[in-house]
PyMOL CGO cylinders between C-alpha atoms (Angstrom):
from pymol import cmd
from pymol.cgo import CYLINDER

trace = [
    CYLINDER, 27.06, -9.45, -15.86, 24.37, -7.07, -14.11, 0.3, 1, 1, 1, 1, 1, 1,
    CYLINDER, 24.37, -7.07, -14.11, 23.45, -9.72, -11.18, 0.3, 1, 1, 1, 1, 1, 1,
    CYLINDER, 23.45, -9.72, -11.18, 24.89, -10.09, -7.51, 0.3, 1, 1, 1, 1, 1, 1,
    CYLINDER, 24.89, -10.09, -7.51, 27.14, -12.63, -6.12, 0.3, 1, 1, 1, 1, 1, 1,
    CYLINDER, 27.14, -12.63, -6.12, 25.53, -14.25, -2.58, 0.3, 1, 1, 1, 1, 1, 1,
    CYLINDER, 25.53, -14.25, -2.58, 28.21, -11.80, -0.73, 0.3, 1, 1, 1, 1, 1, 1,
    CYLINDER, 28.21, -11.80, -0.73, 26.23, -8.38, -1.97, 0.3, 1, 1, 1, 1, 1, 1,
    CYLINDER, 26.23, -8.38, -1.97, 23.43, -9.81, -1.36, 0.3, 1, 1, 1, 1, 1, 1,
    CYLINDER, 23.43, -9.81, -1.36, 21.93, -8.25, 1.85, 0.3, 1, 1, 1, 1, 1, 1,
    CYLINDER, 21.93, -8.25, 1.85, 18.74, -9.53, 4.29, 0.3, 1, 1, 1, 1, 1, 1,
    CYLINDER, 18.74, -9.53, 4.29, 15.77, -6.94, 4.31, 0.3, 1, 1, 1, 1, 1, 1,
    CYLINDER, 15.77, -6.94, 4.31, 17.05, -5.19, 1.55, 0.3, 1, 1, 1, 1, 1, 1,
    CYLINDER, 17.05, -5.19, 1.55, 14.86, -3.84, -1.11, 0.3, 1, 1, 1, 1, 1, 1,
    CYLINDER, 14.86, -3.84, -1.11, 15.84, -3.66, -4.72, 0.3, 1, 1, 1, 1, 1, 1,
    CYLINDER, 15.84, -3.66, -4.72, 13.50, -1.54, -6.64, 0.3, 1, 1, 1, 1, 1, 1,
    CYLINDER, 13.50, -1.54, -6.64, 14.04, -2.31, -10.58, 0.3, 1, 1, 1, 1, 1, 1,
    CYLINDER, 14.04, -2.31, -10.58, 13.88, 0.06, -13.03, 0.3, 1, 1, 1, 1, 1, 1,
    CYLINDER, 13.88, 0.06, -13.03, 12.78, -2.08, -15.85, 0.3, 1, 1, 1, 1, 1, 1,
    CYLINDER, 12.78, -2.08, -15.85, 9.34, -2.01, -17.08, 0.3, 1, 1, 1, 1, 1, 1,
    CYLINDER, 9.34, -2.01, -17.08, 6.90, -3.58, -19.87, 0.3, 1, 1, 1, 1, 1, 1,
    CYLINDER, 6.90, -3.58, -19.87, 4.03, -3.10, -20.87, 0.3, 1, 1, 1, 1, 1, 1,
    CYLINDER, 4.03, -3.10, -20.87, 2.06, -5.93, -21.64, 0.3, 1, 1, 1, 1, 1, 1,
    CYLINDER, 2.06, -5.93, -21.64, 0.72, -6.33, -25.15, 0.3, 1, 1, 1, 1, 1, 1,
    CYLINDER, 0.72, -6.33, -25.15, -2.26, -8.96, -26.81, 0.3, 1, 1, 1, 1, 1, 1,
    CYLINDER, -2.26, -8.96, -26.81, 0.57, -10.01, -28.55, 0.3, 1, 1, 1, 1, 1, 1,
    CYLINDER, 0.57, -10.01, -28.55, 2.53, -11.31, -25.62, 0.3, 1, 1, 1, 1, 1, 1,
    CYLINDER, 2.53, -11.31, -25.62, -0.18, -12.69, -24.37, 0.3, 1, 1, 1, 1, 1, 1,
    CYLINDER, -0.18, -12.69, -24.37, -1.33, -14.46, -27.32, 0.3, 1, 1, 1, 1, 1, 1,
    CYLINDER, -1.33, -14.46, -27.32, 1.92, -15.91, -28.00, 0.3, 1, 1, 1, 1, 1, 1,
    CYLINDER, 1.92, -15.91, -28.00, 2.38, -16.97, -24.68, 0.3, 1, 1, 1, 1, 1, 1,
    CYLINDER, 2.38, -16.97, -24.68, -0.80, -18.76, -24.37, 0.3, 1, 1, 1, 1, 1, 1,
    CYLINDER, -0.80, -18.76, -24.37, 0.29, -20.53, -28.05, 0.3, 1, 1, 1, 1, 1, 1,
    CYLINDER, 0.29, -20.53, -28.05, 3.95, -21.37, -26.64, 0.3, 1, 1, 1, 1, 1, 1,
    CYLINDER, 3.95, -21.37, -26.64, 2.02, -22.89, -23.30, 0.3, 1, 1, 1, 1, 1, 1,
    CYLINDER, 2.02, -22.89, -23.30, -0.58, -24.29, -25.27, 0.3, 1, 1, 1, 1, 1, 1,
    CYLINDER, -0.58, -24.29, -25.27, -2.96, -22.62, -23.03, 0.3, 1, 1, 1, 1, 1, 1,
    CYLINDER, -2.96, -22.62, -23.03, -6.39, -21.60, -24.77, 0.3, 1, 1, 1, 1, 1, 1,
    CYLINDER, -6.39, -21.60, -24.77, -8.27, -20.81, -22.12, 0.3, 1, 1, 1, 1, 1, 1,
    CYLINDER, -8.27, -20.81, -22.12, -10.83, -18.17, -23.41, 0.3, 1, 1, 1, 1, 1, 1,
    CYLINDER, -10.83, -18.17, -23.41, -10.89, -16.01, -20.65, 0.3, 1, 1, 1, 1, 1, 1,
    CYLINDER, -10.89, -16.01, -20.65, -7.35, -15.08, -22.60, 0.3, 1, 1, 1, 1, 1, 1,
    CYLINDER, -7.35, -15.08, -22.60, -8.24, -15.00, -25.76, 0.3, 1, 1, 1, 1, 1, 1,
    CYLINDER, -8.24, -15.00, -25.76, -11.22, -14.66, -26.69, 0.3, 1, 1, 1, 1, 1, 1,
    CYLINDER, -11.22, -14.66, -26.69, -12.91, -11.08, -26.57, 0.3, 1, 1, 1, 1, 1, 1,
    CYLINDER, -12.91, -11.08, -26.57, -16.70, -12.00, -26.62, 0.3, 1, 1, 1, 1, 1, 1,
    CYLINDER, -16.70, -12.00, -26.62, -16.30, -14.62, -24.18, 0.3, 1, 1, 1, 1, 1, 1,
    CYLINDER, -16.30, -14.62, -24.18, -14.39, -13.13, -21.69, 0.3, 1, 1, 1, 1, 1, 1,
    CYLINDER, -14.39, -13.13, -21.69, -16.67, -9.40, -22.23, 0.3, 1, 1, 1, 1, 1, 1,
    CYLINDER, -16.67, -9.40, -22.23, -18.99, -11.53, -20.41, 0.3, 1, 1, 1, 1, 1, 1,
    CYLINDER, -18.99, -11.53, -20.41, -17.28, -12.39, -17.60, 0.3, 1, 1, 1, 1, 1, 1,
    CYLINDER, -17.28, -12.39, -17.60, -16.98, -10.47, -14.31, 0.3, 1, 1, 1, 1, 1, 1,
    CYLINDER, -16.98, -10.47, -14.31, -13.73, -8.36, -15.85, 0.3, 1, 1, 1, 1, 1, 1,
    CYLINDER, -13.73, -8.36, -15.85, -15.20, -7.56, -18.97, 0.3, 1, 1, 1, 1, 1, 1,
    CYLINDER, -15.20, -7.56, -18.97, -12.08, -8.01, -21.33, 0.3, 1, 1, 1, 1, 1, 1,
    CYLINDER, -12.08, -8.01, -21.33, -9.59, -10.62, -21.73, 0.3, 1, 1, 1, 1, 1, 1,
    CYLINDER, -9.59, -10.62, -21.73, -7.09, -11.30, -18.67, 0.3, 1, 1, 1, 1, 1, 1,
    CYLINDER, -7.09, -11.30, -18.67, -3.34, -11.97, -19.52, 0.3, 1, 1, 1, 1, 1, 1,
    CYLINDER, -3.34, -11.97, -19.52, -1.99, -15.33, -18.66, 0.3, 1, 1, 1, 1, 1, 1,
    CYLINDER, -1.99, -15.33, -18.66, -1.07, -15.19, -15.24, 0.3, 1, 1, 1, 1, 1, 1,
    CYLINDER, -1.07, -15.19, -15.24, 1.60, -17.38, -15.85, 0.3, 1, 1, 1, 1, 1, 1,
    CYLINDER, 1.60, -17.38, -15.85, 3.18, -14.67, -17.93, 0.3, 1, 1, 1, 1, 1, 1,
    CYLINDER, 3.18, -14.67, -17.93, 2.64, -11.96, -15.53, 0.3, 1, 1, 1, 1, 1, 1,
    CYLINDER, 2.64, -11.96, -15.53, 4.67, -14.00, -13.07, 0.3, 1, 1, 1, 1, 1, 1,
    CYLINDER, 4.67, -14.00, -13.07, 7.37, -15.01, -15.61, 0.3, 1, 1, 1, 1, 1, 1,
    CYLINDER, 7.37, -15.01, -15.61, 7.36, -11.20, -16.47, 0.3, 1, 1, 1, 1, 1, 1,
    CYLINDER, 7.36, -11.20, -16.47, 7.77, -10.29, -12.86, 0.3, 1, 1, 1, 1, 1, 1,
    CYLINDER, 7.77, -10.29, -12.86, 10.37, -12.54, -12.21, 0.3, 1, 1, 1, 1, 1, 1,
    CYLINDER, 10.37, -12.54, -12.21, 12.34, -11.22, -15.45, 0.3, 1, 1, 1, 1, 1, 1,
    CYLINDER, 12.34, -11.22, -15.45, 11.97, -7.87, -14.63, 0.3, 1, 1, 1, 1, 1, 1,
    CYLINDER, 11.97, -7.87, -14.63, 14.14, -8.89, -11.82, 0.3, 1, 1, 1, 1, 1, 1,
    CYLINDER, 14.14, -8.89, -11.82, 16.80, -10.51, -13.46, 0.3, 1, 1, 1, 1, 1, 1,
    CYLINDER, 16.80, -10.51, -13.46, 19.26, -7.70, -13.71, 0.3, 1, 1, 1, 1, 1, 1,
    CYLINDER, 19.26, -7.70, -13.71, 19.50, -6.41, -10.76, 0.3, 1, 1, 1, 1, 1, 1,
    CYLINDER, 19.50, -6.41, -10.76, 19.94, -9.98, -8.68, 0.3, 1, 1, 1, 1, 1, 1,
    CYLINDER, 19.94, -9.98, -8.68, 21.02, -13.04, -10.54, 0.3, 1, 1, 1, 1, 1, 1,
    CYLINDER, 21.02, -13.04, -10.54, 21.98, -11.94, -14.15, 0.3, 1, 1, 1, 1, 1, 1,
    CYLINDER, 21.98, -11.94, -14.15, 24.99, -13.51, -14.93, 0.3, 1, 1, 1, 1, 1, 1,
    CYLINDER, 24.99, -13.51, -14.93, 25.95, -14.90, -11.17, 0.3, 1, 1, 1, 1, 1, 1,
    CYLINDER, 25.95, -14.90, -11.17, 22.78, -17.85, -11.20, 0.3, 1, 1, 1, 1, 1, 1,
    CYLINDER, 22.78, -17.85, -11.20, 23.03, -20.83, -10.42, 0.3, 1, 1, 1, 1, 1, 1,
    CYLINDER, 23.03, -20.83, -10.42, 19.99, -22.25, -10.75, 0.3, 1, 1, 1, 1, 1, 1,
    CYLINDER, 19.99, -22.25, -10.75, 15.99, -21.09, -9.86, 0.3, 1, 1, 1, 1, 1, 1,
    CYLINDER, 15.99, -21.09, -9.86, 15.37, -23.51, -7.09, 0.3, 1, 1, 1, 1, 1, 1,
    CYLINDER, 15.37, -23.51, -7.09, 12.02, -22.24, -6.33, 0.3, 1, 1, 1, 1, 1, 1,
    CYLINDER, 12.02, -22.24, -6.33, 9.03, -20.47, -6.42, 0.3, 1, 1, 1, 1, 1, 1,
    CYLINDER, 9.03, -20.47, -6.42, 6.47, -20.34, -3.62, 0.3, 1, 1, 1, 1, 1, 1,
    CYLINDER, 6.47, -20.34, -3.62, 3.45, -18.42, -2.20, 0.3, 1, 1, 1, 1, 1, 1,
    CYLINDER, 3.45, -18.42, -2.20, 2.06, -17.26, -6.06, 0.3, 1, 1, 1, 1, 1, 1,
    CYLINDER, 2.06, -17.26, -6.06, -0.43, -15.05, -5.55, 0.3, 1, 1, 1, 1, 1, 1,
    CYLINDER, -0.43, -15.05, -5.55, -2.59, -12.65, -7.98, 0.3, 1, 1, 1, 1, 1, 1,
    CYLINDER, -2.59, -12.65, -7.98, -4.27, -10.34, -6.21, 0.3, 1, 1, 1, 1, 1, 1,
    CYLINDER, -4.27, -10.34, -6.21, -5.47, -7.92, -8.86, 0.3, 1, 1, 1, 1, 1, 1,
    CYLINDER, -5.47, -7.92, -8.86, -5.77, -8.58, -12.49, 0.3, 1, 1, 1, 1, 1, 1,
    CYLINDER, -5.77, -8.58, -12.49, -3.62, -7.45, -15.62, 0.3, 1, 1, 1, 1, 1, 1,
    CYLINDER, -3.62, -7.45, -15.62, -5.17, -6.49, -19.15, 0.3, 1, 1, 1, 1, 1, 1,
    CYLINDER, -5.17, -6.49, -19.15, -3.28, -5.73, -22.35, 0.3, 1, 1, 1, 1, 1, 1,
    CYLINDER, -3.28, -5.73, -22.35, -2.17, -2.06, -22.11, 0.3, 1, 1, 1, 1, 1, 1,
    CYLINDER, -2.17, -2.06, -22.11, -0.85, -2.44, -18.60, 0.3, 1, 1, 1, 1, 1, 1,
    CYLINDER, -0.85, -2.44, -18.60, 2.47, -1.37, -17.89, 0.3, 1, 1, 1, 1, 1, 1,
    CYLINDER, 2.47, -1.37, -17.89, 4.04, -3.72, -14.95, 0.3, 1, 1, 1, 1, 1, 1,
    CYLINDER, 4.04, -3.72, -14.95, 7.18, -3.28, -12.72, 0.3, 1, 1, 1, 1, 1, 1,
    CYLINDER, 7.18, -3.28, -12.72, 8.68, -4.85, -9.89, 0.3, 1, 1, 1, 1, 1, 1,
    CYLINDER, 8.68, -4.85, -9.89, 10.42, -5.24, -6.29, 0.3, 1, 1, 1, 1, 1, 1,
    CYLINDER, 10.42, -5.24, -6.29, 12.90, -7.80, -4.54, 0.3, 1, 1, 1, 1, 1, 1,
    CYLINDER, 12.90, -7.80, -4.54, 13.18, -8.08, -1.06, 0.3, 1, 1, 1, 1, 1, 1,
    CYLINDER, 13.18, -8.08, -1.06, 16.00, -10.15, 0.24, 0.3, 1, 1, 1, 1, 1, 1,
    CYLINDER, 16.00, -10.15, 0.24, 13.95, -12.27, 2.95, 0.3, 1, 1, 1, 1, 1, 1,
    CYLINDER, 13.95, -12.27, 2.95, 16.72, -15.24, 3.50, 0.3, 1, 1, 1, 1, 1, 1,
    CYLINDER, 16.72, -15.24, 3.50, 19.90, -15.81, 2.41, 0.3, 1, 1, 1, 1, 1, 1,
    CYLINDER, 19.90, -15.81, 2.41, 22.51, -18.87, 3.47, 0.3, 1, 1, 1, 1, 1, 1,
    CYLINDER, 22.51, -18.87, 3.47, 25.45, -20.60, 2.29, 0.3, 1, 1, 1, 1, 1, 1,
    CYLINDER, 25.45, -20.60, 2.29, 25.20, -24.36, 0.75, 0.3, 1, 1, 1, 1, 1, 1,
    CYLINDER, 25.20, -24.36, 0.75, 27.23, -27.06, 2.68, 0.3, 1, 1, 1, 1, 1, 1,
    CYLINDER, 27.23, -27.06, 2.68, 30.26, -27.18, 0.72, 0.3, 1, 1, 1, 1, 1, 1,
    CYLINDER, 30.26, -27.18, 0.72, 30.13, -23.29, 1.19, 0.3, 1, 1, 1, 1, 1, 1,
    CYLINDER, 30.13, -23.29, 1.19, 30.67, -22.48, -2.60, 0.3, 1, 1, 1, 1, 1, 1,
    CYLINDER, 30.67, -22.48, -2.60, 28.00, -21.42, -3.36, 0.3, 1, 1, 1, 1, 1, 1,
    CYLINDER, 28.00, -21.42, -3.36, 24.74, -19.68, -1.41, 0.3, 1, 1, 1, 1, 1, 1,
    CYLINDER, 24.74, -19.68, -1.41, 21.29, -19.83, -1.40, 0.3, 1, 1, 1, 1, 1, 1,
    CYLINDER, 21.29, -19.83, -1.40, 19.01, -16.67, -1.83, 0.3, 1, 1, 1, 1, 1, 1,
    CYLINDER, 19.01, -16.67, -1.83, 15.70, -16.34, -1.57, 0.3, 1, 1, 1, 1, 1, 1,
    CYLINDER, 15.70, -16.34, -1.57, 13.62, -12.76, -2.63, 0.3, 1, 1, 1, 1, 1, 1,
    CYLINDER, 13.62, -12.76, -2.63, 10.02, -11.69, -2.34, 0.3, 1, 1, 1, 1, 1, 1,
    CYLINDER, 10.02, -11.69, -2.34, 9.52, -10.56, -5.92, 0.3, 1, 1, 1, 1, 1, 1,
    CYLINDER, 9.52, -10.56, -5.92, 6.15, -8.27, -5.94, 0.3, 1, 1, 1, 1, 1, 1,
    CYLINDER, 6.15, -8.27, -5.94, 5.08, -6.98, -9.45, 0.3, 1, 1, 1, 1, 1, 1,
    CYLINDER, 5.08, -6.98, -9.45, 2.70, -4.18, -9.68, 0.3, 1, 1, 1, 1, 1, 1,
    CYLINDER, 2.70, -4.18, -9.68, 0.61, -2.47, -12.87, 0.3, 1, 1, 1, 1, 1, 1,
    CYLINDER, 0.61, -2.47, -12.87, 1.17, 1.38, -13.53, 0.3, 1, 1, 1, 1, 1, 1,
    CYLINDER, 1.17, 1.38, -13.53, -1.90, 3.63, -12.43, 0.3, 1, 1, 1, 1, 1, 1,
    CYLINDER, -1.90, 3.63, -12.43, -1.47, 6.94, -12.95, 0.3, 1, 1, 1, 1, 1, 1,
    CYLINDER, -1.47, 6.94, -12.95, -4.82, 7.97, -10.76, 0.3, 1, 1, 1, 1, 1, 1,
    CYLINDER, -4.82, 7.97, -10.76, -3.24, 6.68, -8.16, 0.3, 1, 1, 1, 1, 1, 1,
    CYLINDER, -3.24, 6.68, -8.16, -1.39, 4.15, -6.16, 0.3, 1, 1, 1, 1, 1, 1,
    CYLINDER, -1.39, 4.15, -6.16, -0.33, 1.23, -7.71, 0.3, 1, 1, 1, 1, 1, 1,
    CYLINDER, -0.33, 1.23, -7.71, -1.96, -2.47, -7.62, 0.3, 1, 1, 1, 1, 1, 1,
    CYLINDER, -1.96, -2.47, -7.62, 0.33, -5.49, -6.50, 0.3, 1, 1, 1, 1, 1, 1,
    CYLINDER, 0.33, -5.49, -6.50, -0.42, -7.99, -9.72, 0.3, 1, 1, 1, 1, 1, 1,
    CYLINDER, -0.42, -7.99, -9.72, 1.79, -10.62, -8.89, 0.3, 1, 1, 1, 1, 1, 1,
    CYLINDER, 1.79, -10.62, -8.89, 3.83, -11.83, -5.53, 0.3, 1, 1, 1, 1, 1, 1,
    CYLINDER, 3.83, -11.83, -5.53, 6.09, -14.68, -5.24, 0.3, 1, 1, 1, 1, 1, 1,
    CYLINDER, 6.09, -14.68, -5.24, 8.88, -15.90, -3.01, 0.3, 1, 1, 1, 1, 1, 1,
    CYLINDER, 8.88, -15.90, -3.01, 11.83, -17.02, -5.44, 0.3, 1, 1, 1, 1, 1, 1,
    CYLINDER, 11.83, -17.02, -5.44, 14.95, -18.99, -4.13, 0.3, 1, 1, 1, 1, 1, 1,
    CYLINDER, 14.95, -18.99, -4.13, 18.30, -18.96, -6.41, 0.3, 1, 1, 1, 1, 1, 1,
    CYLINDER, 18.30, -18.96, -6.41, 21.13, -20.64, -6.25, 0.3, 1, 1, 1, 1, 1, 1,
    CYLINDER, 21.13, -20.64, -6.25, 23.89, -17.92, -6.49, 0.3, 1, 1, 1, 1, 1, 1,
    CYLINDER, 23.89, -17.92, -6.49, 27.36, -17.95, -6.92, 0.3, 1, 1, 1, 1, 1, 1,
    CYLINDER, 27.36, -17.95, -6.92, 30.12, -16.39, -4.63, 0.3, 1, 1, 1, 1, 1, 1,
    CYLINDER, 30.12, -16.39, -4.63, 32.71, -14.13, -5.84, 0.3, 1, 1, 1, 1, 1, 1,
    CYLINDER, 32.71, -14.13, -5.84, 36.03, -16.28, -5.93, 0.3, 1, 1, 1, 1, 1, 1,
    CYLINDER, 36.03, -16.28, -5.93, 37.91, -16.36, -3.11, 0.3, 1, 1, 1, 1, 1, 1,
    CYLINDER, 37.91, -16.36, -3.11, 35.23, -14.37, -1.24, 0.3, 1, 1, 1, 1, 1, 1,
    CYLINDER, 35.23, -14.37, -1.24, 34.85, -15.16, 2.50, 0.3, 1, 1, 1, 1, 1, 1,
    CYLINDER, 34.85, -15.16, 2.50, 31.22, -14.69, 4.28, 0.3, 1, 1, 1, 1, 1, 1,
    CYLINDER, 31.22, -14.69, 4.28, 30.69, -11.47, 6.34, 0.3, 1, 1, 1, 1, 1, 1,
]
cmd.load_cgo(trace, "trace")
């Protein structure tokens, strides 16, 4: 197990994840066939050459289930819970196959449940595509809240 127990987790701390993938028509094909989403601006290359973006987008829906796996890891691998949230999705720039996308956590909130055995965390996951002219472009932002286990016999600091 890679993840953290609630105890390491700390408020207004960053976690900057190494991982990264880039994003093939594959993927996104196969994702749009698992969600049984065949939206052309996705798929199909004549249609969506028209469009204001000029090629196909990937499924947003798998950028955000991308960004939220890159994260995995480093935060809940192995000590989840459960995913009891995600809020505040927002897209702000588009990816295309050929992208390369990583990500950040920020620790924005963290408590303990009432029964204090367990604790509730919640991140601001942003995921952001690989430029190499230049800085960066935030794909993907999301606030995710996970149900985390404590370390046994761990007492809150």
């Amino acid at each position: 197990m890679t993840g953290l127990y609630y105890e390491e987790f700390e408020v207004g701390e960053t976690i900057e994840h190494e991982k990264r993938r880039t994003v093939s028509e594959r993927d996104n094909q196969a994702f749009c066939d698992m969600t049984m989403n065949q939206q052309p601006l996705h798929l199909d290359e004549p249609f969506a050459a028209d469009t204001g973006f000029g090629e196909r987008l990937v499924n947003g829906l798998y950028t955000m289930s991308l960004a939220v796996g890159l994260t995995i890891p480093d935060t809940t691998d192995g000590t989840i819970v459960a995913n009891l949230s995600y809020d505040g999705v927002e897209h702000p720039n588009p990816v295309f196959h050929g992208d390369t996308i990583y990500a950040q956590s920020t620790v924005t909130d963290k408590r303990e449940t009432s029964d204090g055995e367990r604790g509730v965390v919640t991140m601001h996951v942003e995921a952001f595509k690989v430029n190499p002219d230049g800085e960066d472009p935030l794909v993907c932002e999301l606030d995710r809240t996970a149900l985390s286990l404590k370390r046994e016999g761990a007492e809150e600091v």
